[in-house]
ZAMARGU-4260 file (C-alpha; in steps of 0.2 Angstrom, whole numbers, plus 5000, padded with zeros to 4 digits):
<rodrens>
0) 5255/5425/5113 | 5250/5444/5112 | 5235/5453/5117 | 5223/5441/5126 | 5206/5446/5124
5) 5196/5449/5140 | 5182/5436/5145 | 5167/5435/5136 | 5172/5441/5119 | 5169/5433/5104
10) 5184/5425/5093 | 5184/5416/5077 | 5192/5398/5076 | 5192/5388/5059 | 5185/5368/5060
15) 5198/5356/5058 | 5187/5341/5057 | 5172/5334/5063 | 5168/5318/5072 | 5150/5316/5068
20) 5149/5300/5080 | 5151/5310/5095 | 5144/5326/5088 | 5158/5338/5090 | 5170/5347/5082
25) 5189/5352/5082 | 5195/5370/5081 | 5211/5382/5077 | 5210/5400/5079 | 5210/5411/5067
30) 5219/5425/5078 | 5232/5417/5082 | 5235/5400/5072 | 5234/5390/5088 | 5226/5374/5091
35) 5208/5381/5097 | 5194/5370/5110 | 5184/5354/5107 | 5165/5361/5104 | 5148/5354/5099
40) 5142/5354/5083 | 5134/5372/5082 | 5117/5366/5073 | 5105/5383/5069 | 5092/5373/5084
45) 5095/5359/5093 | 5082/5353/5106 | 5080/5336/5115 | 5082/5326/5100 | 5070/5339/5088
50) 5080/5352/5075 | 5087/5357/5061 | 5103/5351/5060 | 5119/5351/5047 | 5133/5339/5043
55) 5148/5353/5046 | 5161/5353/5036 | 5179/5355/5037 | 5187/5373/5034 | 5170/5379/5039
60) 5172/5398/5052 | 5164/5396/5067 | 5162/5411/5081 | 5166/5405/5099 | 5162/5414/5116
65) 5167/5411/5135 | 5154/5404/5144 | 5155/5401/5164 | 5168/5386/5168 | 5177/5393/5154
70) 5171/5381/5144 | 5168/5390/5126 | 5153/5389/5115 | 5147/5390/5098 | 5137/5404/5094
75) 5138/5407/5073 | 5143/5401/5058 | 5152/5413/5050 | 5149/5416/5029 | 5167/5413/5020
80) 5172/5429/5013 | 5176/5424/4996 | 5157/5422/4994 | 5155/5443/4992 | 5172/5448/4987
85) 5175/5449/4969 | 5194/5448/4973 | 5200/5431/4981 | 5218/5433/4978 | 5221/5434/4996
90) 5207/5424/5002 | 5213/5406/5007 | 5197/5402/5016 | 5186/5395/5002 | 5189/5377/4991
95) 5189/5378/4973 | 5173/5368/4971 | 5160/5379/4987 | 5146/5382/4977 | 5143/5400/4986
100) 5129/5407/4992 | 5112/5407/4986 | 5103/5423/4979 | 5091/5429/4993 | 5080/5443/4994
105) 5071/5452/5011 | 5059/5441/5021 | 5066/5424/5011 | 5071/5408/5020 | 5085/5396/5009
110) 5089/5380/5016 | 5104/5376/5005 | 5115/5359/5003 | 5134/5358/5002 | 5131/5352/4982
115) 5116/5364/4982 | 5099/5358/4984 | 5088/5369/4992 | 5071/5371/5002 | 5067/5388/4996
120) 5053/5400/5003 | 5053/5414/4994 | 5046/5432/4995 | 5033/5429/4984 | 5025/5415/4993
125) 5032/5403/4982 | 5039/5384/4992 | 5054/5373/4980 | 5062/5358/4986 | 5074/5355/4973
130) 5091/5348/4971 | 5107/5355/4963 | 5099/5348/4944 | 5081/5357/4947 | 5073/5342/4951
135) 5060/5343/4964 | 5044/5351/4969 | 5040/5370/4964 | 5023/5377/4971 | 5016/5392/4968
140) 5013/5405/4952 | 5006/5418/4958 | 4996/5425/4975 | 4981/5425/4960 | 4972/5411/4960
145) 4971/5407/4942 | 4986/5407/4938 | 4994/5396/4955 | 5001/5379/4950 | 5014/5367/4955
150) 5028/5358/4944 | 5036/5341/4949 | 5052/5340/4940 | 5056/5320/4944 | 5075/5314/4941
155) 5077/5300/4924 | 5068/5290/4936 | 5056/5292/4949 | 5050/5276/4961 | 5036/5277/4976
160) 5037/5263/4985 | 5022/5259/4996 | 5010/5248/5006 | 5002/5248/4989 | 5016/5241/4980
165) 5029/5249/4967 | 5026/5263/4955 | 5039/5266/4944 | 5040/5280/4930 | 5054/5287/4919
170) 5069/5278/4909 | 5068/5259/4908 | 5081/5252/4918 | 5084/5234/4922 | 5097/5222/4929
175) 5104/5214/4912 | 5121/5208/4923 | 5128/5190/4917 | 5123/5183/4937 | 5116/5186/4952
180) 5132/5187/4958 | 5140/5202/4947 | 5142/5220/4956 | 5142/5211/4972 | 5122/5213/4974
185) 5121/5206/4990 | 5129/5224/4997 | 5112/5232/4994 | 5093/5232/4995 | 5087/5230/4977
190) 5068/5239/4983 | 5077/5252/4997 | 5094/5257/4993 | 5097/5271/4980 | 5116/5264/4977
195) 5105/5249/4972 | 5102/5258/4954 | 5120/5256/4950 | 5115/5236/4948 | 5103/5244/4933
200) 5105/5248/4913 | 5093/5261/4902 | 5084/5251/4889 | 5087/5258/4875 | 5079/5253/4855
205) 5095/5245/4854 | 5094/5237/4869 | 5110/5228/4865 | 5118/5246/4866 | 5121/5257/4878
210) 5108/5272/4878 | 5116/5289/4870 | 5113/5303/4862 | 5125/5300/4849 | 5141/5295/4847
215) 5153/5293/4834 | 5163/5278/4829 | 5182/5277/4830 | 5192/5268/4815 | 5205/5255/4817
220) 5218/5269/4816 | 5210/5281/4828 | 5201/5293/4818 | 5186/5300/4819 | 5174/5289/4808
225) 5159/5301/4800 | 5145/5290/4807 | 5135/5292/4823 | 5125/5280/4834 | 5110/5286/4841
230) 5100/5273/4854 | 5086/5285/4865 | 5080/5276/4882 | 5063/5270/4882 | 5052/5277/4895
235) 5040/5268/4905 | 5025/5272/4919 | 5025/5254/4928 | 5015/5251/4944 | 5009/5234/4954
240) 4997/5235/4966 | 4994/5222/4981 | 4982/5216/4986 | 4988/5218/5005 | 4999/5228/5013
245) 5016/5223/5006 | 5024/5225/5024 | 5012/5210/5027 | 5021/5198/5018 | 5007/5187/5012
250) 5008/5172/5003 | 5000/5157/4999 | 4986/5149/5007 | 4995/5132/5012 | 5008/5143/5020
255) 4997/5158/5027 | 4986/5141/5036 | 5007/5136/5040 | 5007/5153/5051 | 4990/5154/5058
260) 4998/5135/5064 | 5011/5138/5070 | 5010/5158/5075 | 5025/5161/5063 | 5026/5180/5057
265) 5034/5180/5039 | 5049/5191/5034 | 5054/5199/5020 | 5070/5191/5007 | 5079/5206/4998
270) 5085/5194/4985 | 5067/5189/4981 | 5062/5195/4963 | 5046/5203/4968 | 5058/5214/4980
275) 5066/5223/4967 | 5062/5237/4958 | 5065/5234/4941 | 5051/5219/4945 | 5041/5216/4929
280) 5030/5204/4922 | 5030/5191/4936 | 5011/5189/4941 | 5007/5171/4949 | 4996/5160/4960
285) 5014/5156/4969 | 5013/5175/4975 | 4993/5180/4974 | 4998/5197/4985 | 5001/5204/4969
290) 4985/5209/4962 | 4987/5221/4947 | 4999/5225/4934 | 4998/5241/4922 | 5012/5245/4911
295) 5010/5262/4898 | 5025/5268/4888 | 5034/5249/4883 | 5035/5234/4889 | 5049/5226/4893
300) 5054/5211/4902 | 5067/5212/4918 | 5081/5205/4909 | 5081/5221/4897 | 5070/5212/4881
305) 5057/5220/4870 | 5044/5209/4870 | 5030/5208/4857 | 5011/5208/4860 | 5012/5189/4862
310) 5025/5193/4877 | 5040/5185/4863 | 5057/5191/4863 | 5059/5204/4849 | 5076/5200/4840
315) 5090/5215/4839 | 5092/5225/4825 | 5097/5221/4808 | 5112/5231/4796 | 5124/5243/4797
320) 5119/5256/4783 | 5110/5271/4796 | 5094/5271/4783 | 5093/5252/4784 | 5096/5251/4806
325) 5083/5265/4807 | 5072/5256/4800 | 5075/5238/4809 | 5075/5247/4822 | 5056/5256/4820
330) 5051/5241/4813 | 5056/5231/4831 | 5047/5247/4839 | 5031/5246/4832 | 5030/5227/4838
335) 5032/5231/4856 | 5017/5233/4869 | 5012/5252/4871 | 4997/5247/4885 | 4999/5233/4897
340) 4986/5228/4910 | 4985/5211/4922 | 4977/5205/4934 | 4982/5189/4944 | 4967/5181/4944
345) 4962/5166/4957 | 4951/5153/4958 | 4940/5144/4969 | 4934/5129/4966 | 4931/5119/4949
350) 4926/5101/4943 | 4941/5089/4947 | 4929/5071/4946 | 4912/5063/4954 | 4914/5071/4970
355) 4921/5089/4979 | 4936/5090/4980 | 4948/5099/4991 | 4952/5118/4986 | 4970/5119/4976
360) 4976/5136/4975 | 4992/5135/4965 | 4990/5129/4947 | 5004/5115/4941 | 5013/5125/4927
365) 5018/5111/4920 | 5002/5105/4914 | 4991/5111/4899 | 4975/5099/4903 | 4958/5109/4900
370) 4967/5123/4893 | 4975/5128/4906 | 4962/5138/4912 | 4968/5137/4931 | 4983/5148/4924
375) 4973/5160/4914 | 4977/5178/4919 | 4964/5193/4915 | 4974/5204/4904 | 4975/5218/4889
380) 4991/5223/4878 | 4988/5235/4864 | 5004/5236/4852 | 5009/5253/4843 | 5000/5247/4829
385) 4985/5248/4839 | 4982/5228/4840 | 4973/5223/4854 | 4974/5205/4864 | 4960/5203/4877
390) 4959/5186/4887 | 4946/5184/4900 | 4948/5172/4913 | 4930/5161/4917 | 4926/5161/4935
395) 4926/5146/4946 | 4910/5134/4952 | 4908/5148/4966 | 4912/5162/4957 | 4901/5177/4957
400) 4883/5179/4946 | 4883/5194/4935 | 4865/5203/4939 | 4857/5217/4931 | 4855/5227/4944
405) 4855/5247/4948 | 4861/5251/4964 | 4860/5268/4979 | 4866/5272/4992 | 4857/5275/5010
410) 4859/5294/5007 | 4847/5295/4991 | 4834/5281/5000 | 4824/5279/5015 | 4829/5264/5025
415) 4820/5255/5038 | 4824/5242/5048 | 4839/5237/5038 | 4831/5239/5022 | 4828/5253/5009
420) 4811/5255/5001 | 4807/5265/4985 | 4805/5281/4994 | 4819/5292/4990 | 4825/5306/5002
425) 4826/5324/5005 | 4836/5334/4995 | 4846/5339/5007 | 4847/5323/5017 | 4854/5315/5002
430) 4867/5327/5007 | 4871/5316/5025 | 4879/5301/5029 | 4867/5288/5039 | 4871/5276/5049
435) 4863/5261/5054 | 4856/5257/5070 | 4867/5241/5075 | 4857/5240/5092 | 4840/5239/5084
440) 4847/5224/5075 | 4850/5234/5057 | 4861/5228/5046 | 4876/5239/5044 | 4872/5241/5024
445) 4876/5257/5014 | 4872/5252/4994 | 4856/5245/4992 | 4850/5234/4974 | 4836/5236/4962
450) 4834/5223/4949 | 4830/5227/4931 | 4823/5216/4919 | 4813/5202/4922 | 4826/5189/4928
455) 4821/5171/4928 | 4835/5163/4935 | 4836/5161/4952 | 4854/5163/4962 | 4854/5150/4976
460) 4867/5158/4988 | 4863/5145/5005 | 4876/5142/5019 | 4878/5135/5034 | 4882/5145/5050
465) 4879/5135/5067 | 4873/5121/5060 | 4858/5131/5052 | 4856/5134/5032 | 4856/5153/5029
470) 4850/5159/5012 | 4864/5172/5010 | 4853/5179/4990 | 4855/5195/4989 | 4837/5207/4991
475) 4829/5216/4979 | 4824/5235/4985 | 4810/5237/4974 | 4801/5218/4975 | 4783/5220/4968
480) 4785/5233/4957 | 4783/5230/4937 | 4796/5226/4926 | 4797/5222/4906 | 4781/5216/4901
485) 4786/5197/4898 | 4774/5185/4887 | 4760/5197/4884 | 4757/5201/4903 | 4768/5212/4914
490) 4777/5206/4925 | 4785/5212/4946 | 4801/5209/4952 | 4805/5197/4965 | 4811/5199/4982
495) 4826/5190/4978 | 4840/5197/4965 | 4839/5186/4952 | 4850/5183/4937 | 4844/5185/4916
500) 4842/5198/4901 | 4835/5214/4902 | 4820/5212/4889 | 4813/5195/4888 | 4813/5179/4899
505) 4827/5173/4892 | 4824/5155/4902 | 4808/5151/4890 | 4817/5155/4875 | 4809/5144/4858
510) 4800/5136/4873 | 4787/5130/4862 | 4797/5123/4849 | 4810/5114/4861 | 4792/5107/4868
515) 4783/5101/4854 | 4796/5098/4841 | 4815/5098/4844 | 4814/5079/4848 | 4801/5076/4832
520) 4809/5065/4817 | 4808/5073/4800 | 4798/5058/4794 | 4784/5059/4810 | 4777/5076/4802
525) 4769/5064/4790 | 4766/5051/4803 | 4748/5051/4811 | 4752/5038/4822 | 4768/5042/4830
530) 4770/5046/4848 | 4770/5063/4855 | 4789/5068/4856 | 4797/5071/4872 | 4799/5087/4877
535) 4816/5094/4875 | 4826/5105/4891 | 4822/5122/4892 | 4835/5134/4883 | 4842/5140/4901
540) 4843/5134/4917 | 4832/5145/4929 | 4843/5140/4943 | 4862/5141/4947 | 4872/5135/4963
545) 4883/5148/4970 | 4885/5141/4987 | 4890/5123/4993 | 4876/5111/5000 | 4887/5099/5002
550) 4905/5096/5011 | 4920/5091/5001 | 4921/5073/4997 | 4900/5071/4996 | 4897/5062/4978
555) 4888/5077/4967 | 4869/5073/4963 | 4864/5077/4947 | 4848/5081/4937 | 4841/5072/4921
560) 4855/5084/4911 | 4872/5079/4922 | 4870/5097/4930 | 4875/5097/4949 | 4861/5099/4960
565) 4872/5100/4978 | 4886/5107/4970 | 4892/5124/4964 | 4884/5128/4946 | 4892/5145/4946
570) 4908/5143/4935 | 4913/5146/4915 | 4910/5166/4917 | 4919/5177/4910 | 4909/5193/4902
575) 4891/5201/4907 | 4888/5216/4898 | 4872/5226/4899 | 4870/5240/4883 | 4855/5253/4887
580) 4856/5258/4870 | 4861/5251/4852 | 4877/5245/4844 | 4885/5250/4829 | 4899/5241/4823
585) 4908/5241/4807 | 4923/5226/4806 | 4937/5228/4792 | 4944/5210/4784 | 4959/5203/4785
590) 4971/5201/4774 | 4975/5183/4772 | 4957/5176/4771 | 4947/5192/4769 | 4939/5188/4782
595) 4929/5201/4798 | 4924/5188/4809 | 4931/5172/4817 | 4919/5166/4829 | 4924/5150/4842
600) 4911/5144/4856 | 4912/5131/4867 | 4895/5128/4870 | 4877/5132/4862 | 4871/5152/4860
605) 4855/5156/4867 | 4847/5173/4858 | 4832/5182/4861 | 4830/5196/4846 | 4817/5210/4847
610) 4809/5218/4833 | 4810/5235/4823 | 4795/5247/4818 | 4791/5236/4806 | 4791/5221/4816
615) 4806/5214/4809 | 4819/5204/4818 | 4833/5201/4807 | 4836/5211/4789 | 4851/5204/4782
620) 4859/5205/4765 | 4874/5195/4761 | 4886/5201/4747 | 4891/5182/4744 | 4886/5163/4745
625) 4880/5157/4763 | 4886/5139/4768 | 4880/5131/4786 | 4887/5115/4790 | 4874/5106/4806
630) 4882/5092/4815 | 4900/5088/4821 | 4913/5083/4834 | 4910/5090/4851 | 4928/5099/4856
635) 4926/5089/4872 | 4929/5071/4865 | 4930/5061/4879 | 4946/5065/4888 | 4948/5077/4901
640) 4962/5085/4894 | 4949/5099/4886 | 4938/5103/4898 | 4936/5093/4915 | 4920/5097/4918
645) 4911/5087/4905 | 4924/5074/4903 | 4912/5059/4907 | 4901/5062/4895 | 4889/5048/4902
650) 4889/5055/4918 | 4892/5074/4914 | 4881/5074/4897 | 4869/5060/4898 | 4858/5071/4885
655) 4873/5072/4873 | 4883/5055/4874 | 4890/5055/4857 | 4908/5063/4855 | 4900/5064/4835
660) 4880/5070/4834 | 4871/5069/4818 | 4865/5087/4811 | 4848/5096/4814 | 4839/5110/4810
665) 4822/5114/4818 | 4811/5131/4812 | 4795/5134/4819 | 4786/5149/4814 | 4774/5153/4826
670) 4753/5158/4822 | 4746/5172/4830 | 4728/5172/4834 | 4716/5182/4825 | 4715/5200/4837
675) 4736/5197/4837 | 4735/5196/4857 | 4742/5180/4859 | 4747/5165/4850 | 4733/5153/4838
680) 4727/5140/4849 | 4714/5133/4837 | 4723/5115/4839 | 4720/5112/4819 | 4730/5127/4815
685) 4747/5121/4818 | 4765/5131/4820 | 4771/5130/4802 | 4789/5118/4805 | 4803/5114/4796
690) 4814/5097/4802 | 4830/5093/4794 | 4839/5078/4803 | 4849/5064/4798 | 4832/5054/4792
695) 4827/5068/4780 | 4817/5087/4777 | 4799/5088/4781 | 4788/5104/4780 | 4772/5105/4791
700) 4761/5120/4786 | 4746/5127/4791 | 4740/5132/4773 | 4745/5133/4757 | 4763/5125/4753
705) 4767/5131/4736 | 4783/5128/4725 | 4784/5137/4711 | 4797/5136/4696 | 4801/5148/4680
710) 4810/5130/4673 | 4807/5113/4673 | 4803/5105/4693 | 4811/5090/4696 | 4806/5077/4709
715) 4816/5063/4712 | 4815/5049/4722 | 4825/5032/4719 | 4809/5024/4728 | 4793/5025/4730
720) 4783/5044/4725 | 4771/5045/4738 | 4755/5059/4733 | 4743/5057/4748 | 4728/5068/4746
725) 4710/5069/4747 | 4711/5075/4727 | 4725/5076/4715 | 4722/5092/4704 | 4733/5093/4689
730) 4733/5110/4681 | 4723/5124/4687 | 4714/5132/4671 | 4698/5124/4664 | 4707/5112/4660
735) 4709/5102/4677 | 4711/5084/4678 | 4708/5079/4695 | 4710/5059/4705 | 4701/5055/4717
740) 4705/5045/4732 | 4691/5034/4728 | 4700/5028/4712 | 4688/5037/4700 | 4693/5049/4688
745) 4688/5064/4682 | 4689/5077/4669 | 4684/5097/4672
</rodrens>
């Protein structure tokens, strides 16, 4: 060996290879073509476990120096010098595939990757992160405000993967292998691993092709063919939300009870469906953590199917003319769900017999009794034709009472001792946060309820705590102050929320008539003998449960109308909407029947109308005939197979027995008294009522009844014609005939 250099001077030495594992590298000089020293990794910093380090490379140049012991040290990377010579003839030191160098300008920093990604802060003031496709995060624009920004370019597909759950947006990939076994799954996580998206295909609008741009078909022979195939991906924004912290692993209540038990902590499965991200369309009572589900772009279903607003598989494309694909192909399109929203909806608990029973979490499947409504799932789809399916799920016995109610927080109202008053603050306090004074015994409370409307229905929300009932009803911040004017006289609100309409007392709805005459025969109008009728239930009850009084097993007590009086009243809700302002609605027709409107209730409808300038009600004009049919089967019957609740009809319904009730009509036209202050009270002047029942029509009128005909009048009776009067006038010129009741008669 020639010309040793003196100690402490600096040679270069190529990298042979690296042993990660041990963090050090092997070395050969570049002098002298001798096997160099065993050195660290020479990482830019290195401290006491903080850095910045880099995976070295092999062929990389390194500069070494003698330290004391002899022992050598690496003090610089060295740049190859193919990276600024134009000429790399004699250069041996660079591999064909080095991307280089990256362009750098004074005072810029360039963190670059062996396949070149970059963290980038340039002179500008501008930060990327990107990798070697110019996909990452760009911030910055300018030093000038209005024109800063930031761009996120995301790969095909982007996921985020939280406590909150999965989002996914981008291509729609799923797992369309033949088995679970295929691809040798088990070798990743399907939720964590990136090699995991190997398992996955794009969905494309063939989904029974691969996704491409376009590519042309071979003939048996080998050549070219002249027609293309084009299948574009569909893309997807997909997210499920938890309603726990998906590190938590929370899971049904017989096996969450299981854990508190037995002090078991769950663990998470990698193989479990809901741990995978091309999870779709799998919200159930058997895994309540998931909580939401929202789908915008298409929906389709984790095997890879299109799936149509009814969640049914959308069959592949017909033909093989291009113009007759395309169009199979738009037409399977247009089908497909463009907006998808769920929500796994649970229940407490719901009617199961004569007594409470226990609380069952997880709906049997397998059963379509009362509709299934244990399995009913809050959800919205809209098709690209811009159909929209809506199914709202109604909430259990304990569920919670819709109020109308306005509502502020402890920074807009004065609040002492744990309760807000009218008074409003400060404009600058409503600026601060307040806290309540726990020690002085306030209730830590931020959003305080105002009740609108006049209610009428009172929410009965008692528990037991300690063996003492606790009325748990919510307060209302402004008790005592006036409200709608209600029955002629106004009217203040109470000191406990309670439930009803916002214009009218919706509890003594038609209260007269359902006192007086809804349990009236047709043919008592005419009787002066019969009995006074019983009075009829009021239209709405002004009292639902909402809290237990009693202890599962305890045999419910009802009222005179089969309603639970120690049970939970609360359930069957599904929809409170309150509208400030009017509605106006126009509906097109369909095309099979021509029809705008298909209306199916359940139970009876309650309305209270108000009146326009004119004191009108209703103005209706209908451009065809008008048929009402009164009377008919209840949907019930007298299985529990419809709806549970009221199954027992004798028990459930005592008021309403019959599986088939006759028809009838009741109208009572309501006299007001002469000043238009009230109603008429004068007991001889009678509500004028109309009675149509199974025995016949009657017509009870205060005044004059008149019928009048441009044609003949027929009345016929196949008995008896029964004219009871004090006088019988026949015509009414001079030339009246008239019969007394005495017998006499009489010419005028």
């Amino acid at each position: 060996m020639t010309g040793r250099f003196p100690g402490q001077q600096t040679r270069l030495a190529i990298v042979t290879s690296v042993d990660h594992s041990t963090g050090q590298v092997q070395t050969r000089w570049l002098d002298d073509d001798e096997d160099g020293p065993t050195v660290p990794i020479p990482h830019p910093f290195s401290g006491r476990g903080e850095g910045i380090y880099v995976g070295l490379r092999q062929g990389t140049l390194i500069a070494l120096n003698k330290a004391s012991n002899a022992r050598f040290i690496p003090v610089a990377i060295i740049p190859m010098r193919g990276f600024y010579s134009s000429d790399l003839s004699d250069i041996v030191e660079m591999s064909f595939d080095d991307i280089g160098l990256p362009t750098i300008s004074d005072g810029e920093i360039v963190i670059q990757g062996m396949t070149g990604g970059q963290l980038k802060f340039d002179a500008s003031g501008d930060v990327s992160l990107r990798n070697s496709l110019w996909e990452g995060l760009f911030l910055g624009g300018d030093q000038d405000e209005a024109h800063r920004c930031s761009i996120l370019r995301l790969p095909p597909v982007a996921y985020v993967i939280s406590q909150t759950g999965l989002e996914a947006r981008g291509i729609i990939r799923r797992d369309i292998r033949p088995n679970e076994e295929s691809l040798d799954a088990a070798a990743y996580d399907p939720m964590f691993d990136l090699d995991a998206e190997h398992l996955l295909e794009e969905v494309g609008r063939d989904p029974t092709q691969d996704v491409t741009h376009g590519t042309r078909k071979m003939s048996a022979g080998g050549n070219n063919a002249t027609a293309t195939f084009r299948n574009p991906p569909f893309v997807e924004k997909r997210n499920i939300l938890y309603e726990f912290g998906t590190g938590w692993n929370v899971d049904t209540r017989q096996k969450e009870e299981d854990m508190l038990r037995e002090g078991i902590l769950p663990g998470r499965i990698p193989s479990n469906r809901r741990e995978r991200r091309s999870n779709v369309l799998s919200l159930s009572l058997s895994c309540p953590n998931e909580l939401m589900e929202a789908v915008d772009g298409t929906l389709v279903d984790v095997f890879g199917n299109l799936l149509d607003i009814n969640r049914g598989i959308i069959l592949p494309p017909s033909g093989k003319d291009p113009k007759v694909l395309l169009e199979s192909l738009m037409e399977n399109a247009r089908h497909t769900v463009a907006l998808h929203r769920e929500i796994n909806t649970r229940k407490g608990w719901t009617y199961t017999g004569s007594s409470i029973p226990d609380l069952i979490e997880t709906p049997d499947p397998s059963k379509s009794a009362d509709n299934a409504r244990d399995r009913s799932r809050w959800f919205v789809d809209v098709d690209k034709e811009g159909l929209t399916k809506l199914n709202v799920p109604a909430t259990s016995e304990t569920g919670n009472i819709p109020c109308l109610v306005r509502y502020e927080s402890s920074s807009a109202v004065e609040v002492e001792d744990g309760s807000a008053g009218a008074d409003g603050r400060s404009e600058s306090d409503t600026k601060k946060l307040f806290r309540s004074d726990l020690d002085a015994g306030q209730q830590r409370q931020d959003v305080f309820l105002d009740q609108f409307g006049p209610g009428g229905i009172t929410v009965k929300r008692v528990e037991s705590q300690g063996g003492q009932s606790t009325d748990f009803s919510l307060d209302n911040r402004l008790a005592g102050e006036d409200t709608s004017y209600v029955d002629g006289k106004a009217t203040s609100l109470p000191e406990k929320i309670q439930a009803g309409t916002a214009f009218h007392s919706i509890t003594a709805t038609a209260a007269k008539l359902l006192e007086t005459s809804m349990n009236k025969a047709s043919y008592e109008v005419v009787d002066k003998d019969a009995p006074t009728p019983e009075a009829d239930g009021a239209a709405v009850s002004n009292q639902v449960i909402q809290s237990f009084l009693a202890s599962s097993g305890t045999s419910i007590q009802r009222d005179e109308a089969g309603r639970p009086t120690n049970y939970p009243t609360a359930g069957g809700r599904s929809l409170h909407v309150n509208l400030d302002g009017s509605v106006e609605l126009s509906m097109g027709a369909n095309t099979v029947d021509r029809l705008s409107w298909i209306l199916d209730t359940a139970g009876g409808i309650v309305a209270r109308i108000g009146r326009d300038r004119y004191g009108r009600s209703a103005v209706l004009q209908m451009d065809g005939s008008l048929a009402v049919e009164v009377g008919g089967y209840d949907f019930v019957g007298s299985s529990g197979d419809v709806d549970r609740r009221f199954s027992n009809r004798s028990t459930d319904l005592p008021k309403d027995v019959d599986i088939f009730r006759s028809g009838k009509v009741v109208i009572h036209v309501r006299r007001a008294n002469s000043a238009g202050t009230g109603p008429d009270t004068d007991t001889d002047n009678k509500e004028q009522v109309i009675i149509i029942d199974e025995n016949g029509i009657s017509i009870q009128a205060t005044g004059q009844l008149s019928l009048s005909s441009t044609m003949d009048l027929v009345l016929q009776s196949k008995a008896n014609l029964v004219l009871d009067a004090e006088n019988i006038v026949c015509y009414k010129d001079k030339q009246q005939r008239i019969i007394l009741r005495q017998g006499a008669r009489r010419l005028v």
